[in-house]
C-alpha positions in Angstrom: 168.0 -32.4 325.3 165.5 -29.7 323.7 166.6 -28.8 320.1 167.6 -25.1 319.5 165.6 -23.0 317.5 167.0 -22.6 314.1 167.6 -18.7 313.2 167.6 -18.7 310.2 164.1 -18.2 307.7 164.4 -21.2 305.3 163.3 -21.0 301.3 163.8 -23.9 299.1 166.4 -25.6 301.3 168.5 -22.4 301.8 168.8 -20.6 304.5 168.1 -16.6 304.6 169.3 -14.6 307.9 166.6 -13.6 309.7 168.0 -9.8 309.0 167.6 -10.3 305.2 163.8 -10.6 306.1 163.6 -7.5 307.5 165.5 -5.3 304.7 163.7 -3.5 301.7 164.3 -5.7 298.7 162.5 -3.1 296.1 159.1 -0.9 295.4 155.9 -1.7 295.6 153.1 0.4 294.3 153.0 3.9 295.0 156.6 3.5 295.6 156.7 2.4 298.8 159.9 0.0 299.8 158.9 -3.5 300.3 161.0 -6.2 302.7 162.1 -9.4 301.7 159.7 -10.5 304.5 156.7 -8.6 302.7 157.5 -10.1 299.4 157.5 -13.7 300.9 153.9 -12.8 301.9 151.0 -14.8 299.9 149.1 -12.6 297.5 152.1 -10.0 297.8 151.1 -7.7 294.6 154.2 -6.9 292.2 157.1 -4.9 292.6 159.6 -2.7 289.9 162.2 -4.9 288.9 165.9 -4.1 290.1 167.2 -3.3 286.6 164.1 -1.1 285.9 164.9 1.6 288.9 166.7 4.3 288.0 170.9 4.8 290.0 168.9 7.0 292.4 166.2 4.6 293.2 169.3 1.9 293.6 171.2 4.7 295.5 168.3 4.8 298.0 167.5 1.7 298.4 171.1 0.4 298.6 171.4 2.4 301.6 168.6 1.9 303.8 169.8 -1.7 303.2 172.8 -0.5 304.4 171.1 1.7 307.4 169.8 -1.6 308.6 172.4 -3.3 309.1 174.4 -1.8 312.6 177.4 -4.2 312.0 177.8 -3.7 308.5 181.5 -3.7 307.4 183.6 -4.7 304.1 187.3 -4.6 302.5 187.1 -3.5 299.0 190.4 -3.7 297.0 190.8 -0.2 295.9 189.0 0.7 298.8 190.1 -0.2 301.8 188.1 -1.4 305.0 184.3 0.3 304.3 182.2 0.6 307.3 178.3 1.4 307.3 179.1 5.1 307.9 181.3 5.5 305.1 179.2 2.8 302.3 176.1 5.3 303.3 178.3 8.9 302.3 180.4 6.8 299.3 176.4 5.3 298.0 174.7 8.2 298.7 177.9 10.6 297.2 177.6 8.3 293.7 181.3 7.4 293.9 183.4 5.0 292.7 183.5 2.9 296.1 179.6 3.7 296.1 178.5 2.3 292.6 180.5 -1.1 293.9 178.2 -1.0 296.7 175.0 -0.4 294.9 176.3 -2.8 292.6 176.9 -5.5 295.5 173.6 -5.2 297.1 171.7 -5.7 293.9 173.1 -9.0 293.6 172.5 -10.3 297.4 168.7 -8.5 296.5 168.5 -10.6 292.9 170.1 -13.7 294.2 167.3 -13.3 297.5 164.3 -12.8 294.9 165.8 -15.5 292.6 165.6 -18.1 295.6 162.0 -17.1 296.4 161.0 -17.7 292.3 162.3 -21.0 293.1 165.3 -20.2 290.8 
């Protein structure tokens, strides 16, 4: 029996979902966003560090992050059941429920470019 085709991109031993790949991760020159896929690339020149951008930059990138991901959904205590329609008005409104968001995807981000770094 013919082996399946894994689905999954893998880094180090872990695993990344192929739609992590395709996601902006940061800026690049000129500042353009980058994908995680982009990043991977050899020779890939530098981009701002995440703690460097400014809460509008993490606004906007938080939500095209968000914007591609179709099934995106999540229960926040405090929140309630957040679907990608409402995280993209509560991100891009600055709320409460919207910093926890921004927050949220600059860790999965960090912890994706810490696994490329080998760390």
């Amino acid at each position: 029996m013919a082996k399946k085709p894994v689905s999954h991109a893998k880094t180090r031993g872990t695993k990344i979902p192929p739609v992590q790949l395709e996601l902006p991760v940061a800026f690049g020159p000129g500042g353009k966003m980058v994908t995680l896929r982009e990043v991977m690339k050899p020779g890939h020149g530098s981009v701002a560090s995440l703690a460097s951008l400014s809460p509008e930059k993490r606004a906007e990138l938080t939500v095209k992050r968000i914007e591609g991901q179709p099934d995106f959904e999540m229960a926040m205590i405090g929140g309630g059941m957040v679907d990608r329609e409402r995280a993209i008005e509560e991100v891009k409104a600055h709320s409460d429920v919207g910093r926890v968001l921004v927050e949220i995807e600059q860790r999965v981000v960090q912890n994706l470019l810490d696994e490329l770094a080998g760390g």
